[in-house]
N, CA, C and O of each residue as an XYZ file, in Angstrom:
800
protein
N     259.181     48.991     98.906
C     260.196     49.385     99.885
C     260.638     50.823     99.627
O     260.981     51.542    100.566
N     260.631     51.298     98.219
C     261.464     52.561     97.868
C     262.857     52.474     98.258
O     263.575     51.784     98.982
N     262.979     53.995     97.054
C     264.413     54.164     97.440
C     264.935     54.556     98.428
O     264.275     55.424     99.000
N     266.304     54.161     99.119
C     266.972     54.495    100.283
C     268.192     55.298    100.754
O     269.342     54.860    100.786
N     267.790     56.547    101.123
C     268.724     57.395    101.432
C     269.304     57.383    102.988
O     268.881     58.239    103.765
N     270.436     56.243    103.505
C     270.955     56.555    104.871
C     271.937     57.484    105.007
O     272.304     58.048    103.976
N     272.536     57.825    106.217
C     273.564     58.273    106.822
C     274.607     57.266    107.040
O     274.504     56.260    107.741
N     275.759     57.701    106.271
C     276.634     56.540    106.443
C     277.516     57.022    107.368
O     277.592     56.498    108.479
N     278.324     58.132    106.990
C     279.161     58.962    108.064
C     278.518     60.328    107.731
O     278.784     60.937    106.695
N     277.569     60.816    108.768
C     276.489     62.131    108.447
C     277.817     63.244    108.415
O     278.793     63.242    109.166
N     277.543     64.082    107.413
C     276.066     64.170    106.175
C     276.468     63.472    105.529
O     275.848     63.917    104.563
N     277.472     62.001    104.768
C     277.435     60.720    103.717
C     276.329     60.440    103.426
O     275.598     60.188    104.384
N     275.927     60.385    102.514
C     274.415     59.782    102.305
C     274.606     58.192    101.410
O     275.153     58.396    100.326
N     274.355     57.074    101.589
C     274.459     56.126    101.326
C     272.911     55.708    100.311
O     271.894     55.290    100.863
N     273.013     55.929     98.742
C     271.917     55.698     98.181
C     271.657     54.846     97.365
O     272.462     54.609     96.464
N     270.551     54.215     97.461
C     270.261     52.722     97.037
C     269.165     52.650     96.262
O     268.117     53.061     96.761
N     269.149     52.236     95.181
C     267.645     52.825     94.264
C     266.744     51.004     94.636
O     267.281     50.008     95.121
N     265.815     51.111     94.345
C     265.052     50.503     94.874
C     265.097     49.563     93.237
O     265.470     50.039     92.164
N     264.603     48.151     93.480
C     265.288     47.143     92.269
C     264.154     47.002     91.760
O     264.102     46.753     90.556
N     262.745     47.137     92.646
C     261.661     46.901     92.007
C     260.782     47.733     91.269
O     259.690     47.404     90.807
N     261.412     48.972     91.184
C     260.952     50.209     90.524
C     261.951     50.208     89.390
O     263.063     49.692     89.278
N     260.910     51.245     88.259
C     261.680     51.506     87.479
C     263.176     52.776     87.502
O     263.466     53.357     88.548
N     263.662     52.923     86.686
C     265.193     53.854     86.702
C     264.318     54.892     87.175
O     264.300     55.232     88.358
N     263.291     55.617     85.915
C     262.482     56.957     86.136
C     261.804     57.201     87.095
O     261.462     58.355     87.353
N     261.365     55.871     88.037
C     260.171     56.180     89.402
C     261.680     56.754     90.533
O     261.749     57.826     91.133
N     262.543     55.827     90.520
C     264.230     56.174     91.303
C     264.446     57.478     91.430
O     264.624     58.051     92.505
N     264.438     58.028     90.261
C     265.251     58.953     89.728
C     264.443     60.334     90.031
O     264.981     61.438     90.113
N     262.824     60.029     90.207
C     262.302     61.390     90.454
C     262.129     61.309     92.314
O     262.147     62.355     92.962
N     261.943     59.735     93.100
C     261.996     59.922     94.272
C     262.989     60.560     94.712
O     262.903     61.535     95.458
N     264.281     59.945     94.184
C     265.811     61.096     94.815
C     265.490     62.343     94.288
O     265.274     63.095     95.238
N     265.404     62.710     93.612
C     265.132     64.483     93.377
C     264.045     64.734     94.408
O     264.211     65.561     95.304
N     262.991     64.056     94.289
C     262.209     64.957     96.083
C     262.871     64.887     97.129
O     262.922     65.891     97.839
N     263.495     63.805     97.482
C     264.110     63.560     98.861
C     265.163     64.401     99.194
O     265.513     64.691    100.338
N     265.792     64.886     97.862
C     267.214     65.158     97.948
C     267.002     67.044     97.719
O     267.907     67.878     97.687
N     265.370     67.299     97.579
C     265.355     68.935     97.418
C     265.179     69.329     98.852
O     265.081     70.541     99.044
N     265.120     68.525     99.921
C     265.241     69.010    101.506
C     266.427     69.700    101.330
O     267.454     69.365    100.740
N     266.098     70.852    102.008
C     267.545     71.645    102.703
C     268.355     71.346    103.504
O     269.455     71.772    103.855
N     267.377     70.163    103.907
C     268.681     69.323    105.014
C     269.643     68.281    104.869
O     270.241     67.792    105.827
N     269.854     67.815    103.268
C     270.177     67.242    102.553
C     271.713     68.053    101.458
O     272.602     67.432    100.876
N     271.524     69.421    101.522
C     272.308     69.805    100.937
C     273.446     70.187    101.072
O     273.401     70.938    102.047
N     275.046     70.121    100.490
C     275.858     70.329    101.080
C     276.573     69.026    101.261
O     277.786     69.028    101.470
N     275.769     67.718    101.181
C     276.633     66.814    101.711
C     276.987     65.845    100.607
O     276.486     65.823     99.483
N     277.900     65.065    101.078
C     278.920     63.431     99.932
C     277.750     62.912    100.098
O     276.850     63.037    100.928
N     278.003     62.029     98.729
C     276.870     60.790     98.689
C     277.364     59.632     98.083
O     278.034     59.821     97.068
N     277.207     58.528     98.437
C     277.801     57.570     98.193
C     276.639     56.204     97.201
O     275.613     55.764     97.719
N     277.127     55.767     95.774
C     275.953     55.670     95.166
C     275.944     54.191     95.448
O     276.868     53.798     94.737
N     275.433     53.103     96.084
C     275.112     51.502     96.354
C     274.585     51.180     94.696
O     273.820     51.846     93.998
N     275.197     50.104     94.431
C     274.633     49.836     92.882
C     275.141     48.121     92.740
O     275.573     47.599     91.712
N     274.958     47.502     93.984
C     275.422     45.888     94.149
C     273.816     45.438     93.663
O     273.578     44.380     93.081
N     272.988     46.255     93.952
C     271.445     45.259     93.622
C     270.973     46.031     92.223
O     269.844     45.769     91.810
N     271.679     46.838     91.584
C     271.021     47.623     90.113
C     272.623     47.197     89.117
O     273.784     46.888     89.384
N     271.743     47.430     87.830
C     272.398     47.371     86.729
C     272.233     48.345     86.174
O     271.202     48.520     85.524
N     273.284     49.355     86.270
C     273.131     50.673     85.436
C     274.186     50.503     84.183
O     275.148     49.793     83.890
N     273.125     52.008     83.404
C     274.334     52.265     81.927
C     275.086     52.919     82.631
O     274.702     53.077     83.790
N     276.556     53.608     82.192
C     277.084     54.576     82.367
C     276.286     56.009     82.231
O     276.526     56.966     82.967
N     275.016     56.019     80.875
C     274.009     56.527     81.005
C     273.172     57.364     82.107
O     273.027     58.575     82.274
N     272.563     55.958     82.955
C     271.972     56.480     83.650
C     272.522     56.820     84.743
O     271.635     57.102     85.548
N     274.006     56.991     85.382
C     274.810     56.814     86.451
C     275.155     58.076     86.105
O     275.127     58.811     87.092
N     275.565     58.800     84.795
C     275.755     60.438     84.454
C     274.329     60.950     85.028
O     274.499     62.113     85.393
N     273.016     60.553     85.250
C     271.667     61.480     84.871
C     271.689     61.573     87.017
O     271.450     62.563     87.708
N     271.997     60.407     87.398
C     272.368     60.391     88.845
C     272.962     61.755     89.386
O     272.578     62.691     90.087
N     274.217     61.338     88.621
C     275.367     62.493     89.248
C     274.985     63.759     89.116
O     275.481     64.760     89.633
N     273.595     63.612     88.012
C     273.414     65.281     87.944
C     272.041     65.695     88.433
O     271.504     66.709     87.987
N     271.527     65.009     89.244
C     270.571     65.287     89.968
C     271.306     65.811     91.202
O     271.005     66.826     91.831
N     272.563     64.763     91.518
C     272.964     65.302     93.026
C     273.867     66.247     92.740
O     274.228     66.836     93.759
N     274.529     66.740     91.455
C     275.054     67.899     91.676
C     273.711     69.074     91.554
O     273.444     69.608     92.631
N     273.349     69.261     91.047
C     271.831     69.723     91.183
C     271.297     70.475     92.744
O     271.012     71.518     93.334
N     271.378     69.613     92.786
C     271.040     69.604     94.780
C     272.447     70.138     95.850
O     272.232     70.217     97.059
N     273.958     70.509     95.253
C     274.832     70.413     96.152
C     275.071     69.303     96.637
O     275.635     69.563     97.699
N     274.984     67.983     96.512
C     275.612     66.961     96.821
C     276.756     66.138     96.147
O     276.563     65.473     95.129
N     277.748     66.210     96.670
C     279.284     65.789     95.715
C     279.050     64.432     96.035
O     278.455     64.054     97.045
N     279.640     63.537     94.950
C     279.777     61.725     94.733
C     281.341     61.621     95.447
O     282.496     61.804     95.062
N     280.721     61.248     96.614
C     282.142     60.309     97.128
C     283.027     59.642     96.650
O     284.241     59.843     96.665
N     282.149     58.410     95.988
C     282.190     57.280     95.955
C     281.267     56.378     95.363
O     280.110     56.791     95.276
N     281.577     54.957     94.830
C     280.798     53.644     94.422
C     280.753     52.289     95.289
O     281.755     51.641     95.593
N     279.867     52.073     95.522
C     279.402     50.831     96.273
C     279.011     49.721     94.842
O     277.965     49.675     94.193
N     280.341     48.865     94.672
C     278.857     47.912     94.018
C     280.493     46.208     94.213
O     281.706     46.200     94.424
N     279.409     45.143     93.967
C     279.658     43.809     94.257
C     280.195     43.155     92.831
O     280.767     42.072     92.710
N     279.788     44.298     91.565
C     280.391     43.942     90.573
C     281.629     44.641     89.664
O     281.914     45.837     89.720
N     282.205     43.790     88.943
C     283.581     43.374     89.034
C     283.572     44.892     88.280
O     284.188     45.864     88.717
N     282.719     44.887     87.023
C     282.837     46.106     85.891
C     282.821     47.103     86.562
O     283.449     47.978     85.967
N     282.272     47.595     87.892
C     281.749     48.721     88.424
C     283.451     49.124     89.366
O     283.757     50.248     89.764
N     284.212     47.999     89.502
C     285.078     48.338     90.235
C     285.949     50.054     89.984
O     286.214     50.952     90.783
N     286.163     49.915     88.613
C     287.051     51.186     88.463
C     286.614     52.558     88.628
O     287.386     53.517     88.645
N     284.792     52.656     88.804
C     284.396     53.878     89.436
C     284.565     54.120     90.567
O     284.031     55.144     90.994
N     285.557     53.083     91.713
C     285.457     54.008     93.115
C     286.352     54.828     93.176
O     287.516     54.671     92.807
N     285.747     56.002     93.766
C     286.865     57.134     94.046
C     287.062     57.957     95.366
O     286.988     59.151     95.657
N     287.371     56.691     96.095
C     288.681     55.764     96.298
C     287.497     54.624     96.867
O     286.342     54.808     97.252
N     288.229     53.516     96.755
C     286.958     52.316     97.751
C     286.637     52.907     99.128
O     287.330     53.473     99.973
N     285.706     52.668     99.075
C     284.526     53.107    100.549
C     284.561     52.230    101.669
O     283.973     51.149    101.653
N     285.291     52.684    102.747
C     285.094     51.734    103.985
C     284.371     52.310    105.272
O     285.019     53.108    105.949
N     283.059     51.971    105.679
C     282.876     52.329    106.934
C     283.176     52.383    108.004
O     282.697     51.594    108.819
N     284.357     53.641    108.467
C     284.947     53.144    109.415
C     284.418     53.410    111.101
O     284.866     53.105    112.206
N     283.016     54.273    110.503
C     282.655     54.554    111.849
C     280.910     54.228    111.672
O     280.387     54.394    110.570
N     280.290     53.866    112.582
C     278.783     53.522    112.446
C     278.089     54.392    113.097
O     278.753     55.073    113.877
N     276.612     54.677    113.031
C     275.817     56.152    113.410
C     275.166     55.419    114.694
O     274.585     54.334    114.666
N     275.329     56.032    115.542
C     274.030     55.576    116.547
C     273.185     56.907    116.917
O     273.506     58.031    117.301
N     271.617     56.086    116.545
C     270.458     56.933    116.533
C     270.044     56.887    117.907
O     270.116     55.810    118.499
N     269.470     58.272    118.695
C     268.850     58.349    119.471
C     267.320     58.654    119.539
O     267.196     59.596    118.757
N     266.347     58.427    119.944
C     265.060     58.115    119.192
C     263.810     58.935    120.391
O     262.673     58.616    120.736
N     264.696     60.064    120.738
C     264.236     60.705    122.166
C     264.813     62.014    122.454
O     265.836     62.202    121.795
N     264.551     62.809    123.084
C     264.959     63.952    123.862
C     265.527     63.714    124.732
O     265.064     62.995    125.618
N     266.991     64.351    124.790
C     267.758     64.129    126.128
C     267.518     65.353    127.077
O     267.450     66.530    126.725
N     267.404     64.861    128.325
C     267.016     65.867    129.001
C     268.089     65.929    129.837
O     269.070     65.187    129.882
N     267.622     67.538    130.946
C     268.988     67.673    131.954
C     269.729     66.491    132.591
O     269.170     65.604    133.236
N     271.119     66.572    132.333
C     272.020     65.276    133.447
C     272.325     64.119    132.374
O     273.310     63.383    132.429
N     271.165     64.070    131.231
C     271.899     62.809    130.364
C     272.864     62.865    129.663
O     272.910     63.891    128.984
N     273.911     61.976    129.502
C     275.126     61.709    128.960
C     275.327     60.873    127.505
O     275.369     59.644    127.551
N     275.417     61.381    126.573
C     275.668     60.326    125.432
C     277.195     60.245    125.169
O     277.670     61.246    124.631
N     278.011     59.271    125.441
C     279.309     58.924    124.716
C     279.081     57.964    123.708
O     278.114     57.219    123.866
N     279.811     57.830    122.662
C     280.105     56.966    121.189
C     280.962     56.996    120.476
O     281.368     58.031    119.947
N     281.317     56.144    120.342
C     282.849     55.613    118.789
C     282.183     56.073    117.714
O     281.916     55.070    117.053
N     281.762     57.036    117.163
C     281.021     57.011    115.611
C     280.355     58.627    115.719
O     280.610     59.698    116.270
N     279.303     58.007    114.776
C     278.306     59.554    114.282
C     277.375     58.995    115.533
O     277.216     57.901    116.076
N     276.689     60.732    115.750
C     275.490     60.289    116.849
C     274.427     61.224    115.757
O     274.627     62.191    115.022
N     273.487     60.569    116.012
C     271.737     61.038    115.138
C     271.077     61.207    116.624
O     271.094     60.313    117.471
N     270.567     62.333    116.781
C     269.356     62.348    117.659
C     267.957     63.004    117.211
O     267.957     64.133    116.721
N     266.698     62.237    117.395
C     265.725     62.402    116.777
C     264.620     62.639    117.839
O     263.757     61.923    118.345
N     265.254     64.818    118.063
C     264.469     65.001    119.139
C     265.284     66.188    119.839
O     266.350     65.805    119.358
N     265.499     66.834    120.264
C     266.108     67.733    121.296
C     267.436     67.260    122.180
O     267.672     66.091    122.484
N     268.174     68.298    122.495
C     269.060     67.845    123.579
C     268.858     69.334    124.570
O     269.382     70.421    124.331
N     268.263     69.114    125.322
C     267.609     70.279    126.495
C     269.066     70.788    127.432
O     269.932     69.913    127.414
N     269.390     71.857    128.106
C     270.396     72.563    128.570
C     271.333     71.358    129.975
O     270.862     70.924    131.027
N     272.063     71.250    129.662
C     272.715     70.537    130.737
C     272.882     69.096    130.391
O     273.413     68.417    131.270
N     272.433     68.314    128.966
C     272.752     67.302    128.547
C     274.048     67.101    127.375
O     274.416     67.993    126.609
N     274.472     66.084    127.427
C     275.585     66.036    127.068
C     275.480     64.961    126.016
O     274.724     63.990    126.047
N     276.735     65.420    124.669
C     276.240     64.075    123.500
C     278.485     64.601    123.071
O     279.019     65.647    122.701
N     278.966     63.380    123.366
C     280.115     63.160    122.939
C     280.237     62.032    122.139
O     279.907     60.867    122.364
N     280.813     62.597    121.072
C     281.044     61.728    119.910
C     283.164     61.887    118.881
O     284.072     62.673    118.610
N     282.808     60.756    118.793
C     284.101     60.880    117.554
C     284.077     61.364    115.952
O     284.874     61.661    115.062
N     282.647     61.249    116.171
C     282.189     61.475    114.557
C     281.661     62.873    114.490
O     282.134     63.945    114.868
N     280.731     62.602    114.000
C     279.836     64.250    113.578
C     278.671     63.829    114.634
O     278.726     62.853    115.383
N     277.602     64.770    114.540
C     276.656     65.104    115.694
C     275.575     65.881    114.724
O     275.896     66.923    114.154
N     273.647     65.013    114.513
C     273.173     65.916    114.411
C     272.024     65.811    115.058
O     271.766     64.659    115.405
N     271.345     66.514    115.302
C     270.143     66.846    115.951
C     269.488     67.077    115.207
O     269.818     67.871    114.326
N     267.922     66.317    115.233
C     266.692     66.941    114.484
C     265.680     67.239    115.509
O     264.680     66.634    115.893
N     266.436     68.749    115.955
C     265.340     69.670    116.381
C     266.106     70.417    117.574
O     267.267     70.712    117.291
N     265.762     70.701    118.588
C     266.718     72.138    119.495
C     267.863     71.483    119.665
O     267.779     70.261    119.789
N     269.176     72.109    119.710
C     270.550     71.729    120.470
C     270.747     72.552    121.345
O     271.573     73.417    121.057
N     270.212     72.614    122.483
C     270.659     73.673    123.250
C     271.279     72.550    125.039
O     270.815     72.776    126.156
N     272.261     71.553    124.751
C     272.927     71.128    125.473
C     274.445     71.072    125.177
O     274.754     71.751    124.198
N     275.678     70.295    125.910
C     276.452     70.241    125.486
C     276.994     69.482    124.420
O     276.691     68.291    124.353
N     277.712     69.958    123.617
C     278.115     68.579    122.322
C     279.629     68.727    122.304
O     280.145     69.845    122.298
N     280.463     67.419    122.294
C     281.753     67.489    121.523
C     281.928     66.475    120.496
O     282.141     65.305    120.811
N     281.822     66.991    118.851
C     282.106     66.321    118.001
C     283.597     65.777    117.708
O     284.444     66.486    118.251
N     284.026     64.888    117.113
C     285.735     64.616    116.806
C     286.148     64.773    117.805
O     287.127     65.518    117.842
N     285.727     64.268    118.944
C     286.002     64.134    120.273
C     287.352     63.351    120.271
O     287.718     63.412    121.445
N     288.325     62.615    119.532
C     288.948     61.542    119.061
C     290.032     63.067    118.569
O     291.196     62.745    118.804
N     289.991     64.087    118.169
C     290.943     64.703    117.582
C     290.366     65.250    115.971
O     290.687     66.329    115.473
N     289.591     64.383    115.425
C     289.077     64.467    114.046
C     287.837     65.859    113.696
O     286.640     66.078    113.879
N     289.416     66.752    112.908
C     288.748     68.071    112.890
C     288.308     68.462    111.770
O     288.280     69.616    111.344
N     287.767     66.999    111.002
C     286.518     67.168    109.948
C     285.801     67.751    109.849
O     285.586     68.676    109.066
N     284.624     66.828    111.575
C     283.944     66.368    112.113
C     282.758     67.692    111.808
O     283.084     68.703    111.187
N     281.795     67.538    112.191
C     280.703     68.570    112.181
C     279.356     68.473    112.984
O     278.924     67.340    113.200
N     278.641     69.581    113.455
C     277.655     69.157    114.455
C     276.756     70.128    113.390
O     277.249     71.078    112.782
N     274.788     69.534    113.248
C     274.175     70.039    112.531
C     273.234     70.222    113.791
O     273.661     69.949    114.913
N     271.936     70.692    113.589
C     270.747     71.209    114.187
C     269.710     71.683    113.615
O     269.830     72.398    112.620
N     268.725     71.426    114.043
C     267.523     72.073    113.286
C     267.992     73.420    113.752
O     268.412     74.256    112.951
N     267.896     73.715    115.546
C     267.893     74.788    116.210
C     269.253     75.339    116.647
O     269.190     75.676    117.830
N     270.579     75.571    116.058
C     271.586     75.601    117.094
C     271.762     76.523    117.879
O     272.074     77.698    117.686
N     271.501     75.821    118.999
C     271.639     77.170    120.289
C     272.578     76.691    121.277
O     272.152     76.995    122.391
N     273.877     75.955    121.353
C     274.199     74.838    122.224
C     275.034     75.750    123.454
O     275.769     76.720    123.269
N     274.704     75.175    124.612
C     275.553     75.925    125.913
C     277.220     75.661    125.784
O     277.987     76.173    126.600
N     277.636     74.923    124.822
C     279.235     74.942    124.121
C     279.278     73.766    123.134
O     278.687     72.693    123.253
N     279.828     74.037    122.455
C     279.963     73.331    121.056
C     281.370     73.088    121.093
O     282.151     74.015    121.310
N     281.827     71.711    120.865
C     283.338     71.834    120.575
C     283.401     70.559    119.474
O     282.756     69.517    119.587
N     284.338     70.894    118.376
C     284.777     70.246    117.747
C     286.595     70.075    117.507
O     287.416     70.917    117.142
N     286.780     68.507    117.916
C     288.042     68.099    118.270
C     288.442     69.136    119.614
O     287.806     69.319    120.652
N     289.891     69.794    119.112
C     290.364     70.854    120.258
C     289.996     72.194    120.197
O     290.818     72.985    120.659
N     288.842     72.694    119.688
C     287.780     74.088    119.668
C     286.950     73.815    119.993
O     286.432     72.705    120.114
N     286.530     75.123    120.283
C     284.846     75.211    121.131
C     284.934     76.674    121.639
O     285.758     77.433    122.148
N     283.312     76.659    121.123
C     282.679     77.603    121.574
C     281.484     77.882    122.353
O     280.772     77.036    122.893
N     281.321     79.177    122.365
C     279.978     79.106    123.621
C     278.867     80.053    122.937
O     278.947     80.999    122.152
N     277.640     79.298    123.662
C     276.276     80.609    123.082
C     276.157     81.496    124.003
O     276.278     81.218    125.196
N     275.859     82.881    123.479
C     275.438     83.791    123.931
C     274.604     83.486    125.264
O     274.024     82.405    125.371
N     274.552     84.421    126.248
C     272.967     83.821    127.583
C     271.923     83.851    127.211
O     270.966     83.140    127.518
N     272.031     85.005    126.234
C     269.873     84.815    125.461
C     270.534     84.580    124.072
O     270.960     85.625    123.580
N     270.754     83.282    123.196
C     270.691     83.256    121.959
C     269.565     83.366    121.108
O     268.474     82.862    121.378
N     269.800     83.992    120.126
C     268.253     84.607    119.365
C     267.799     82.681    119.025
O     268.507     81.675    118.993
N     266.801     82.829    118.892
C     266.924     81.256    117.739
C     266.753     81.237    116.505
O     265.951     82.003    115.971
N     267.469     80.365    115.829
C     267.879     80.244    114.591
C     266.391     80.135    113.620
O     265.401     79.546    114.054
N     266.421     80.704    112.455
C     265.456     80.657    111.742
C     265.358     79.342    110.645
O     264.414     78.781    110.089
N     266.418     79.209    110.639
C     267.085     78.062    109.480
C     267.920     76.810    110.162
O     268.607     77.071    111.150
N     267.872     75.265    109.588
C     268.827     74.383    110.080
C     270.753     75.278    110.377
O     271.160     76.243    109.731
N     271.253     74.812    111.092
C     272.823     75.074    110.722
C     273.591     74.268    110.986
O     273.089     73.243    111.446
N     275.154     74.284    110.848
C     276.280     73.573    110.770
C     277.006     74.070    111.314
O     276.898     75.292    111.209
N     278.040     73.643    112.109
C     279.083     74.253    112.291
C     280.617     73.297    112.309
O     280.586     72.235    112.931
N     281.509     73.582    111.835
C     282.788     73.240    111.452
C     283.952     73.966    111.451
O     284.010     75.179    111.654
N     285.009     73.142    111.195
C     286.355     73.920    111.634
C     286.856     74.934    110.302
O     286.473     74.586    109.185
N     287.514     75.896    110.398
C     287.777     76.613    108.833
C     288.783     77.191    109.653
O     288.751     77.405    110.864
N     289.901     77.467    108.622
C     291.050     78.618    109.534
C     290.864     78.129    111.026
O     290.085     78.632    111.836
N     291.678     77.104    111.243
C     291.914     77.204    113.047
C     290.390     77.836    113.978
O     290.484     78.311    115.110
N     289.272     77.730    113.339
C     288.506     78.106    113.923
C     286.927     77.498    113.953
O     286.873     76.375    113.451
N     285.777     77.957    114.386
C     284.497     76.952    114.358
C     283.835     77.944    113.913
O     283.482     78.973    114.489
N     283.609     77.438    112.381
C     282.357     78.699    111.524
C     280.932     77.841    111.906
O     280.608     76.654    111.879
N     280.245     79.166    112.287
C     278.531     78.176    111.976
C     277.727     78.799    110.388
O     277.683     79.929    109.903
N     277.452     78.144    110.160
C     276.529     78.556    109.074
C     275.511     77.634    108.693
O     275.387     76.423    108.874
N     274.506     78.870    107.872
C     273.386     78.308    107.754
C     273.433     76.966    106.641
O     274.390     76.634    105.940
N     272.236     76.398    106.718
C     272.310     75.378    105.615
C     270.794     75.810    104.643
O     269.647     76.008    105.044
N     271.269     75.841    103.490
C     271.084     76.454    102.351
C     269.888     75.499    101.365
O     269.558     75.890    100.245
């Protein structure tokens, strides 16, 4: 099966080492998975209800993902000893819905949660969400992330080129000829305002 890296609240990464492998086969798959650039930057949340770790090997964890730019949220586990590592208990309060297609002109996405799209959003389509927003591959339609008010929230892209971007009560607009981006990016709220930047 391998190990499992989801999106819990994107970029959350929800990681689950696989029970039938050893610690060391775990431990070098997350270091490949986790040297994507599209991976970096974000919380990760460690699942440990189906493993029995030392404190040991749960330090060699934390320092792979600090390694990579990924900060520890949090602990997932079903046992009792593991309780006093959460920091703070982990509740999902919002769920991702994946889109598995290119939205083209006129389509509409609304959602309670994170939206994943795996594929383009072409000029004149629309993806409103409460959560975060990412695209794997052009954004050049409309998006409102933290559509709900929640000025966390964040919209990613392979390509960001979007005809307005708004997160919660901001937003902005692209240029009429935006260059295109050479690198994935992000964009989020900082100072009362919507920084984009690259992802690293």
């Amino acid at each position: 099966m391998g190990l499992e890296i989801k999106g819990v609240t994107v970029p959350a990464l929800l990681i689950k080492l696989d029970s039938s492998r050893s610690f060391e086969e775990n431990l070098k798959e997350l270091e490949e998975k986790l040297s994507s650039a599209f991976f970096k930057g974000s919380v990760s949340i460690l699942d440990m209800s189906d493993a029995s770790l030392t404190e040991e090997q749960i330090e060699k964890i934390e320092q792979i993902l600090k390694k990579y730019n990924s900060k520890v949220l949090g602990y997932r586990s079903e046992k009792k000893e593991r309780q006093e590592r959460k920091i703070p208990e982990i509740t999902e309060k919002k769920s991702l819905k994946i889109i598995n297609k290119t939205l083209r002109s006129g389509e509409r996405i609304e959602y309670d949660g994170d939206v994943l799209v795996i594929g383009d959003v072409n000029p004149d389509a629309y993806i409103i969400a409460s959560g975060n927003i990412i695209v794997m591959g052009n954004l050049r339609g409309v998006v409102h992330a933290g559509a709900n008010g929640d000025e966390t929230a964040t919209v990613m892209a392979l390509k960001l080129m979007p005809q307005q971007l708004r997160i919660a009560s901001f937003y902005t607009r692209s240029p009429d000829n935006p260059e295109v981006p050479e690198h994935p990016e992000k964009a989020y709220i900082e100072d009362n305002q919507i920084v984009i930047e690259r992802i690293k």
